[in-house]
C-alpha positions in Angstrom: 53.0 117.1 -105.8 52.1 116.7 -102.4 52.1 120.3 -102.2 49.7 120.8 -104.8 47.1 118.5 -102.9 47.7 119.6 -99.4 46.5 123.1 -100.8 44.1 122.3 -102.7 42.5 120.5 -99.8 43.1 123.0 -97.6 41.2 125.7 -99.9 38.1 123.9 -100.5 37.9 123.1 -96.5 37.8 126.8 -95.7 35.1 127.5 -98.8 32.9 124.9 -97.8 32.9 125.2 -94.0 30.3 128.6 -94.5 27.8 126.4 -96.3 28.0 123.6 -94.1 27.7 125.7 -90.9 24.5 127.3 -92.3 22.9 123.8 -93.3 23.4 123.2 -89.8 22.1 126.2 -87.8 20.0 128.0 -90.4 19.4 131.9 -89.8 21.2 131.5 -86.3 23.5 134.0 -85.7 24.1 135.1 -89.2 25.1 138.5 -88.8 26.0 140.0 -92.5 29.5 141.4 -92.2 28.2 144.5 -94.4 25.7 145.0 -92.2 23.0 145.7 -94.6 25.3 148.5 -96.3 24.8 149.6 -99.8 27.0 150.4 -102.2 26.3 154.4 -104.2 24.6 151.7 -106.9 22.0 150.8 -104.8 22.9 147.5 -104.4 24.4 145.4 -101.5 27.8 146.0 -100.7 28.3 142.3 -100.4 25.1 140.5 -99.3 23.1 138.7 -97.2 24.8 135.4 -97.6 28.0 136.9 -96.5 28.1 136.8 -92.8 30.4 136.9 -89.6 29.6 133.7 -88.7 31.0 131.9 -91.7 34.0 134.3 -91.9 34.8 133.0 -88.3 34.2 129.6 -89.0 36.3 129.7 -92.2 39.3 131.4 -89.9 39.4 128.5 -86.8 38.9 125.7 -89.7 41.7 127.5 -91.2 44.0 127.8 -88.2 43.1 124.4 -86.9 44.5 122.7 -90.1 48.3 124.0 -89.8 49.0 121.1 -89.2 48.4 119.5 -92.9 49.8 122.6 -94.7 52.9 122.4 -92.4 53.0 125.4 -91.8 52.2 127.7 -88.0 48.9 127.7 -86.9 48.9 131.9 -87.5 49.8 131.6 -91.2 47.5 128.9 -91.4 44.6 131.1 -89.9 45.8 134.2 -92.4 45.9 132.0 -95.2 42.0 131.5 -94.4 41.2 134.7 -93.9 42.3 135.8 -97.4 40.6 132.9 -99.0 37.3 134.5 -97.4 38.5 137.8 -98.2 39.1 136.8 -101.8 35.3 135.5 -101.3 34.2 139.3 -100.3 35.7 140.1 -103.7 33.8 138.5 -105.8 30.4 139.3 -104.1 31.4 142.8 -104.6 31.8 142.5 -108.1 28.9 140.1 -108.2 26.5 142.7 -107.0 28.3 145.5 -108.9 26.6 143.6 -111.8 23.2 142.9 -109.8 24.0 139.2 -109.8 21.6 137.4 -107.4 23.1 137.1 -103.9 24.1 133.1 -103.6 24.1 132.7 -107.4 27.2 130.8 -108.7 29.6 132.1 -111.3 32.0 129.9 -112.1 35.7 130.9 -112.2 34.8 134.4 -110.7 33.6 132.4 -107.0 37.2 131.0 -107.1 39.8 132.9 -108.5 40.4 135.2 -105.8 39.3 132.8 -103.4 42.5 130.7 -104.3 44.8 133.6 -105.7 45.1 135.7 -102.6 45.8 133.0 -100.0 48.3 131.0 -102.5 50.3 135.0 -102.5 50.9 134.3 -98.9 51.2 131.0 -99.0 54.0 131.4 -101.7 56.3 133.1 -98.7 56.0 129.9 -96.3 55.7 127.0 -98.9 58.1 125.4 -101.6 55.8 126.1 -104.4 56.2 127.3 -108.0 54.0 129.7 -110.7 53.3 126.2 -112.9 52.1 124.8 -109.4 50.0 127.7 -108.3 48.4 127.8 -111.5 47.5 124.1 -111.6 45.9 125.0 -107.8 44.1 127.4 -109.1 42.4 125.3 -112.0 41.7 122.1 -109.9 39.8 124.5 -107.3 38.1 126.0 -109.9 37.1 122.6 -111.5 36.1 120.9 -108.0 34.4 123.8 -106.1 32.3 124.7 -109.1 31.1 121.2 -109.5 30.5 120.9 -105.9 28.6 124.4 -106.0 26.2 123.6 -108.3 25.6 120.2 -106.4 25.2 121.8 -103.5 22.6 124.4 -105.6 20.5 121.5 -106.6 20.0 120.0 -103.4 19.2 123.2 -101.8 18.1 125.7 -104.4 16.7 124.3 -107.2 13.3 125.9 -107.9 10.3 124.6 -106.1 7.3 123.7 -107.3 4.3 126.0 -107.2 2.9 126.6 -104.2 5.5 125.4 -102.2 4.2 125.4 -98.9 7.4 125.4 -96.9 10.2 128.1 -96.3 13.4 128.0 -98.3 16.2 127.6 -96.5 19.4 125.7 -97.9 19.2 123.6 -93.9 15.7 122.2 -95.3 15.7 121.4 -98.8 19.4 119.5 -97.4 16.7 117.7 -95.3 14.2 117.4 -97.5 16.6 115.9 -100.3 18.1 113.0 -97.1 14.9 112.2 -96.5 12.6 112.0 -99.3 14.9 111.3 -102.6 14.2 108.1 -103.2 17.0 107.2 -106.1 19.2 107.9 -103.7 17.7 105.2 -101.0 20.3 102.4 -100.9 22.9 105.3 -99.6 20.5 106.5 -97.1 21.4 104.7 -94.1 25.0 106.6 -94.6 23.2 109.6 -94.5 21.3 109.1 -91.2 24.2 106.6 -89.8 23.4 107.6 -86.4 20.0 106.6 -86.4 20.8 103.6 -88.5 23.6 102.6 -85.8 21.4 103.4 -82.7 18.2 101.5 -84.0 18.8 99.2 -86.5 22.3 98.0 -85.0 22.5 98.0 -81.1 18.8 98.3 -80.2 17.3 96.4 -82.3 20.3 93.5 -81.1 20.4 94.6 -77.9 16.4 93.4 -77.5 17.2 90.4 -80.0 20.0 89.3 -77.7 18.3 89.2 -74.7 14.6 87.6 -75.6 12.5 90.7 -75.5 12.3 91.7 -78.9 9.0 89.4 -79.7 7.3 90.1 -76.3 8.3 94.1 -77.6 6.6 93.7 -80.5 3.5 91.9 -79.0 3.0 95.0 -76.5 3.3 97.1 -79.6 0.4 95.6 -80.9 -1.3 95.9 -77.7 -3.2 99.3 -78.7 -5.7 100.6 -75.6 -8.3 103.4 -76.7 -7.7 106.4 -74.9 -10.7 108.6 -73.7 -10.4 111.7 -72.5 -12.1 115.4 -71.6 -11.0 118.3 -71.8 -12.8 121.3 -69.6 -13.3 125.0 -71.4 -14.7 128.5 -70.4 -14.7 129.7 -73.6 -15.6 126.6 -76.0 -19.0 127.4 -77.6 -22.1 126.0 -76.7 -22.5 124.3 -79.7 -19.5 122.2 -79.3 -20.5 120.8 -75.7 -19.5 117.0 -76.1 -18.0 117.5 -79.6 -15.8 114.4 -80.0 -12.0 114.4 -81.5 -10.8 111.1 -82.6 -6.6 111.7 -82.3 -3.7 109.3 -84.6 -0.1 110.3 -84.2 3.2 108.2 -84.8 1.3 105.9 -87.0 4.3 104.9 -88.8 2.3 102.1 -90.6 5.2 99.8 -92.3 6.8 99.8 -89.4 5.5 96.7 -87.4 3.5 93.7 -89.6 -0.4 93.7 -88.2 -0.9 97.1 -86.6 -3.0 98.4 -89.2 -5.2 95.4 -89.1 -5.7 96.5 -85.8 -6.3 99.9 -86.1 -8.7 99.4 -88.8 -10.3 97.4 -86.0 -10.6 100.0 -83.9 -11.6 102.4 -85.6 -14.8 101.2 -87.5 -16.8 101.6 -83.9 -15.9 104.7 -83.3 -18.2 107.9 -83.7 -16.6 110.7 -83.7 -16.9 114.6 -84.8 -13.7 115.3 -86.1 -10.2 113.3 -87.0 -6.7 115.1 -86.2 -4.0 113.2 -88.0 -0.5 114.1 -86.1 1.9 113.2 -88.5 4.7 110.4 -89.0 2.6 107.9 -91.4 5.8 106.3 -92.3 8.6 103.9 -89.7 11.8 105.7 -91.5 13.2 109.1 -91.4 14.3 108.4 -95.3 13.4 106.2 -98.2 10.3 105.2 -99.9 7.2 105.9 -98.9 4.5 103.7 -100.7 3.9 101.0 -98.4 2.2 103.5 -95.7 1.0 105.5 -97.7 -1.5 102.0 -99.3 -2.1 101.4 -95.6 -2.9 105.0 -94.6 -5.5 105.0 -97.6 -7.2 102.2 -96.5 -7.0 103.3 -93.1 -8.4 106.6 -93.2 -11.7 104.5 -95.5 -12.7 103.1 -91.1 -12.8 106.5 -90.0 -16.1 108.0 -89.6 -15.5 111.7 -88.7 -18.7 114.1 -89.2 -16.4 117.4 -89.8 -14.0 115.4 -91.5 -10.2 115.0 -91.3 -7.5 117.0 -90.5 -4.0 116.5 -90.5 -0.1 117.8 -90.1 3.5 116.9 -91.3 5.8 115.0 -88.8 9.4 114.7 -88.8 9.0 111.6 -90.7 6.3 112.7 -93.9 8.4 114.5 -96.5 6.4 117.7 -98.6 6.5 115.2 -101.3 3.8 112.9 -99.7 1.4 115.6 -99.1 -0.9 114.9 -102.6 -0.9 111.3 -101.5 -2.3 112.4 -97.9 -4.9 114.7 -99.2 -5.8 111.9 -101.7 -6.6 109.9 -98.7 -8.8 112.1 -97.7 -7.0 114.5 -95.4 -7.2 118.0 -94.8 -3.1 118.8 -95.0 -2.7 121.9 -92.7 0.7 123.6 -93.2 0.8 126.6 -90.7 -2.7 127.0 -91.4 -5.7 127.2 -89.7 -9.2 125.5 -90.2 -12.6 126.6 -89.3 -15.4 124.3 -87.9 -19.1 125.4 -87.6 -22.0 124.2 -86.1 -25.5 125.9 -85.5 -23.5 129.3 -86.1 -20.7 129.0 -83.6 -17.3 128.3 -84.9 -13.8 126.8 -83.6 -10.7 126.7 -85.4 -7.8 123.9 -85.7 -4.7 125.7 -86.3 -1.9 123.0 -88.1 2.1 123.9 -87.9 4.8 122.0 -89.8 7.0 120.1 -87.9 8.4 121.8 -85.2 11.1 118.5 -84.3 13.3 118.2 -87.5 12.3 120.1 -90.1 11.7 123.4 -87.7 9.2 125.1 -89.6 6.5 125.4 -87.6 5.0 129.2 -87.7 2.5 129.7 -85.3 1.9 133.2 -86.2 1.4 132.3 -90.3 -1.3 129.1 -88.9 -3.3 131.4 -86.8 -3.9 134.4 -89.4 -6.9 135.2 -90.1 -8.4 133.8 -86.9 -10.4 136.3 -84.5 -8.1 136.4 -81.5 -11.0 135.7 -79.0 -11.6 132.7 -81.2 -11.9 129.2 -79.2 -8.5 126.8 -81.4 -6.9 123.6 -80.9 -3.2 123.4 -81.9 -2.1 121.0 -84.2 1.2 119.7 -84.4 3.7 116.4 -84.5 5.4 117.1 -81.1 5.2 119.6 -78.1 8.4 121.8 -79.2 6.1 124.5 -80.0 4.1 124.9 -77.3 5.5 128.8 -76.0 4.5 129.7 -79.7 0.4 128.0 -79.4 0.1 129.7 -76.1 1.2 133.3 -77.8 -1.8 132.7 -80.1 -3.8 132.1 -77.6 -4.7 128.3 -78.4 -7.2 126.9 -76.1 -5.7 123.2 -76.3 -2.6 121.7 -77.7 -2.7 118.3 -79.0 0.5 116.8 -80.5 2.7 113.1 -80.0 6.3 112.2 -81.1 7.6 111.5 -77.6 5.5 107.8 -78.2 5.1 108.9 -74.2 9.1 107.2 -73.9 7.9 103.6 -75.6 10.5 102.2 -73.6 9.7 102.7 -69.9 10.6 101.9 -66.9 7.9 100.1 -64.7 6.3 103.2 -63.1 5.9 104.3 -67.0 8.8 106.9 -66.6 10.1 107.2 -70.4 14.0 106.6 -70.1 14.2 108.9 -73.4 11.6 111.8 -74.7 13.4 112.5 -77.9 11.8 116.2 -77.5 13.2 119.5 -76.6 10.3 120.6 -74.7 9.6 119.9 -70.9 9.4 116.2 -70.1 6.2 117.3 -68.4 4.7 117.3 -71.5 6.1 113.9 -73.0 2.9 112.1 -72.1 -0.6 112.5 -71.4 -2.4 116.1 -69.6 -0.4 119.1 -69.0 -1.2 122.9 -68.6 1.5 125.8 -69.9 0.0 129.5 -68.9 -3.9 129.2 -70.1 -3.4 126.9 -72.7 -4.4 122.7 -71.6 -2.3 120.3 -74.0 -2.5 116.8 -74.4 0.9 114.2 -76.1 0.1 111.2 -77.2 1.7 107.9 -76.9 1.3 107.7 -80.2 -0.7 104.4 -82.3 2.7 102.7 -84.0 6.0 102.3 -82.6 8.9 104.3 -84.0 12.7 103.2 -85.2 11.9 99.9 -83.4 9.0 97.8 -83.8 8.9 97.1 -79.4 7.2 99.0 -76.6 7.6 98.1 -72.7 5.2 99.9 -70.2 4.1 102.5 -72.8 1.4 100.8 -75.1 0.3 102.4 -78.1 -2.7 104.9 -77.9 -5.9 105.6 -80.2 -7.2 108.9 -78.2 -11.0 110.2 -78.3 -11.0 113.4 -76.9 -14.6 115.2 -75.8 -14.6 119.0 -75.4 -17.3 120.1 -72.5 -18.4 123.5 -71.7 -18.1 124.3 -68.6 -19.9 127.4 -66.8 -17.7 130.9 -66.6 -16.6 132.2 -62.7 -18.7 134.4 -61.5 
């Protein structure tokens, strides 16, 4: 019997390592092993979804487990490289009947998956035709049950409109993040933040007596004003004011948006850029903040109105609830602002930290290229693609400047893939000026040591072109 298992286990490790691998990395190095080939039907030899990547993955997962088949690592690696060829097999004949590429098909997805690799396996392994043939059901049973959980996590159909791209590596995301049935097993599925923050951190500061003088500087919110210096801005928008809220994460730390609210009722300003992260958690519910955020956005007094992006904390769900708060949601978009003739654009990107999906070039069609734009997004990771589009300034947050710094306000961590010049405050890449935000609220802990929290009012001045 142990046999039976030790198979069985082994078969659905090597079919599900593909998937996996692609929730992980995405398009990356997907090469299609038929190499956009078709068959004399017209159709796909195999697919899209069949790549060289997951065939090699499959292999070394394959190999690597010899040891729990008990058998040498080459037969081991053989074994998985039938089991994907078996897989090739039934995309063939999947296509050969135009069956969608990805599309399950119960019993056809795992016969020859699990026939051909328990042939071989047959030669090496004490097992029997009554055995092979229970194998073969089980992995039939379990894989198809885990394929069409895996399809309605990432593949179920979206709702209309659906303003993001479909990749299996999002809607995975998406479903961690934002399905809230789901939300007393959420710490499990985002353990490592769950460990880092909510375990040593969070003791770590408890332990030593900072934690409350943390959370008092966290509350300690300075307004921010700054100006930014442009050729090309129109005359119309000399002194045109920006008020700029990122990392708001308003359930995150009791009082902050009393405080906000504060603040912002004696400001004047033009326009409002919302940055994105309303919310504290990565996962979970989301109608505390979003209560807050709605009376919140009621103290801002914006002429051209409100504007806003996704972060790496706002699922796609909670975009109705932003717009019913009166924000402009921009999801690779642009946005046109005109005064006395003369226009400016704000072009908004999805989340370029987690999610990934920020698309410059979608945001900035339909905008003259000579045309004056301010970049909108959560975080600076996509600053190479706003200077390619030829964005005049580039206003983002999610580095919170560090929040924890050391006493010359160095941040000890960015959490950003971009230059740590552009963690915190001014910068300049090529042409294009950009500005990060400390951000308002305090993120994964409520503390903050020699980075206070940030309400920025930015003012755009002409300034005369070199003669």
């Amino acid at each position: 019997m142990s046999d039976i298992f030790k198979v069985m286990f082994f078969l659905l490790w090597v079919n599900s390592l593909p998937p996996i691998v692609t929730a992980a990395v995405g398009d990356r190095y997907g090469l299609a092993i038929d190499c956009g080939i078709m068959w004399f039907d017209g159709q796909p030899l195999f697919g899209g979804h069949k790549t060289v990547r997951g065939l090699t993955v499959s292999a070394a997962g394959g190999l690597m487990a010899f040891p729990l088949l008990g058998v040498t690592w080459w037969q081991a690696g053989t074994a998985a490289l039938l089991a994907m060829t078996g897989d090739l097999v039934s995309s063939f004949i999947k296509r050969r009947f135009t069956l969608q590429c990805g599309r399950a098909v119960a019993g056809l997805d795992q016969i020859f998956e699990s026939l051909l690799p328990l042939l071989f396996l047959n030669r090496y392994l004490p097992l029997n035709l009554p055995q092979d043939v229970l194998i073969i059901v089980f992995f039939t049973v379990i894989s198809s049950l885990c394929s069409h959980a895996w399809y309605y996590i990432t593949g179920r159909p979206l709702p209309k409109n659906y303003p993001r791209t479909v990749r299996s590596r999002v809607r995975f995301r998406e479903w961690r993040s934002c399905h809230e049935p789901l939300a007393r097993w959420q710490a499990w599925f985002n353990l490592t933040s769950f460990l880092s923050d909510q375990i040593f951190l969070t003791w770590f500061f408890k332990a030593t007596g900072l934690y409350s003088t943390g959370e008092k500087n966290a509350l300690d919110l300075k307004i921010e004003e700054i100006s930014f210096n442009f050729e090309e801005l129109p005359n119309s928008f000399d002194g045109f004011r920006i008020l700029f809220l990122v990392d708001l994460h308003l359930d995150g730390l009791d009082g902050l948006d009393g405080k906000i609210a504060e603040m912002l009722r004696k400001q004047e300003v033009d326009l409002c850029c919302i940055g994105g992260d309303v919310r504290m958690k990565t996962y979970g519910p989301s109608a505390e903040c979003i209560r807050k955020l709605k009376n919140l956005m009621q103290c801002v007094h914006a002429r051209h109105g409100i504007l806003g992006v996704l972060g790496n904390h706002d699922c796609i769900e909670m975009l109705p609830d932003f717009e019913e708060a009166g924000i402009v949601m921009l999801v690779n978009d642009s946005w046109p602002i005109e005064i006395n003739g003369d226009r400016i654009w704000v072009l908004g990107v999805d989340d370029p930290h987690y999610y990934r999906l920020h698309a410059a070039g979608e945001a900035a069609k339909g905008v003259p290229e000579e045309a004056f734009s301010i970049f909108l997004a959560h975080s600076p990771e996509a600053f190479e693609d706003a200077a390619r589009v030829q964005a005049s300034l580039y206003l983002c947050g999610h580095t919170h400047g560090g929040q924890i710094c050391l006493i010359e306000g160095t941040p000890v961590f960015t959490n950003s893939r971009a230059p740590r010049y552009t963690a915190a405050g001014s910068w300049q890449f090529e042409n294009m000026q950009g500005y990060t935000s400390r951000g308002v609220g305090p993120s994964s802990i409520p503390v903050r040591f020699n980075c206070p929290g940030e309400i920025t009012v930015i003012t755009l001045r002409k300034i005369a072109g070199k003669e």
